[in-house]
C-alpha positions, 0 to 999 in steps of 0.5 A: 512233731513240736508241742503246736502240732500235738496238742489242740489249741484252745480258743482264748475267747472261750474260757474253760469251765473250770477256771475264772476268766475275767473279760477285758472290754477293748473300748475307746469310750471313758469309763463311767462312774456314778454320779448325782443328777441334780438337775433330773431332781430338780425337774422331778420335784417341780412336776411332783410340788405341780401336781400337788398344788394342782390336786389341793382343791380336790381335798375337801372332797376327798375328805367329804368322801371319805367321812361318807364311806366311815360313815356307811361302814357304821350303820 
């Protein structure tokens, strides 16, 4: 009988327990590295100046609000 037929063989897909298998990806796609996006920054701080300019007016009466809430918590 020769070494094939005496022994099972092993599946090399399936790694044994007890060693460290490291998975290769076969891909046709690039490899990704990371990287800033500046455009989605821009368009983020857009929305957020937007909505604070839009709330400014609101102000005052969160301020009126909140002295009114000091106040009650006093008496």
């Amino acid at each position: 009988m020769s070494e094939d037929e005496s022994e099972p063989s092993e599946d090399k897909s399936e790694p044994s327990e007890d060693s460290a298998v490291v998975e290769v990806l076969r891909t046709v796609t690039p490899g990704y590295s990371s990287h800033g996006d500046v455009e989605m920054d821009v368009i983020g701080w857009s929305i957020f100046l937007g909505l604070v300019i839009l709330l400014m007016p609101f102000l005052p009466l969160l301020i009126v609000v909140w002295l009114i809430s000091k106040g009650l918590e006093k008496l």
